[in-house]
C-alpha positions as CSV (number, residue, x, y, z in Angstrom):
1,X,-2.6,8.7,-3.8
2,X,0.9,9.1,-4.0
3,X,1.6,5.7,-1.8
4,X,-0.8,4.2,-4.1
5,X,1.0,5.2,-7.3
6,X,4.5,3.9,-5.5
7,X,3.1,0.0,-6.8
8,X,1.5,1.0,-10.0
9,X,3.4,0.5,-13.5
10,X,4.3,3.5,-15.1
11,X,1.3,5.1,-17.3
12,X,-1.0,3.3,-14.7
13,X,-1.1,5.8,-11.5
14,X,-3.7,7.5,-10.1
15,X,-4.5,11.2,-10.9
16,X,-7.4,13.1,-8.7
17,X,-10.0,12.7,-11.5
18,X,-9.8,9.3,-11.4
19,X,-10.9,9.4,-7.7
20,X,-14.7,10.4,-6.1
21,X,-16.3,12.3,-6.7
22,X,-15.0,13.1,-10.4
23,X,-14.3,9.4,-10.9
24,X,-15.2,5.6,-10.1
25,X,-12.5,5.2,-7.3
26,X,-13.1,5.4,-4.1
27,X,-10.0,6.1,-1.4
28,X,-10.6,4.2,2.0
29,X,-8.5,3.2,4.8
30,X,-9.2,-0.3,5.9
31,X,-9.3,-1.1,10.1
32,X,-8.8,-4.7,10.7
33,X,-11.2,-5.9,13.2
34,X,-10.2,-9.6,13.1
35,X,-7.7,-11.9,12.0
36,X,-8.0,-15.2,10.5
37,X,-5.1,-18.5,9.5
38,X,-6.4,-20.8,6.6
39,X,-6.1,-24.1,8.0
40,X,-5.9,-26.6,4.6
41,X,-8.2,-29.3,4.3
42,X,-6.6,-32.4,5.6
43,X,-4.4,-31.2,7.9
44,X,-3.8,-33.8,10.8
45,X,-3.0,-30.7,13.7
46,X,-6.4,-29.9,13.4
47,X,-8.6,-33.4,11.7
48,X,-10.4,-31.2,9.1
49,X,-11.0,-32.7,6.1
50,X,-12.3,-29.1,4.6
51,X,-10.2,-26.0,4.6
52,X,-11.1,-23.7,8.0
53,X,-10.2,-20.7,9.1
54,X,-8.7,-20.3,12.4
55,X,-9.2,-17.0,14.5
56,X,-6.2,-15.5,16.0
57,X,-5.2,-12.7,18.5
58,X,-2.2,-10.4,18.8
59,X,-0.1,-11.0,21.5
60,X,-0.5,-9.6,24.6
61,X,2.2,-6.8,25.6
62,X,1.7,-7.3,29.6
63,X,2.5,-11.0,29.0
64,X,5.1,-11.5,26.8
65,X,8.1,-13.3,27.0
66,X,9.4,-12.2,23.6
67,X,11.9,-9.0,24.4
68,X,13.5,-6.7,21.4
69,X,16.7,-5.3,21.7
């Protein structure tokens, strides 16, 4: 609650009766399953004339070529 409060205008955060099962809030942690890029309508890349949705992957740590120092 405390992370959620960090982005919440004074007067506006979160107390523990505003959350289930006192109150209407539920707390969840999202997992994120899949990933998606908007591709705009019109776009000549990809010869869509609505927008799309393109799915994407994370990279692939055993086949990299990108190095951190």
């Amino acid at each position: 609650m405390s992370l959620l409060n960090t982005r919440l205008p004074t007067g506006h955060q979160l107390v523990p009766e505003n959350l289930e099962p006192a109150g209407r809030l539920l707390v969840y942690q999202a997992a994120i399953s899949r990933r998606f890029v908007l591709i705009c309508g019109g776009d000549a890349r990809f010869d869509n004339v609505t927008d799309a949705r393109l799915a994407v992957f994370p990279p692939d740590p055993e086949h990299t070529t990108h190095t951190t120092t």
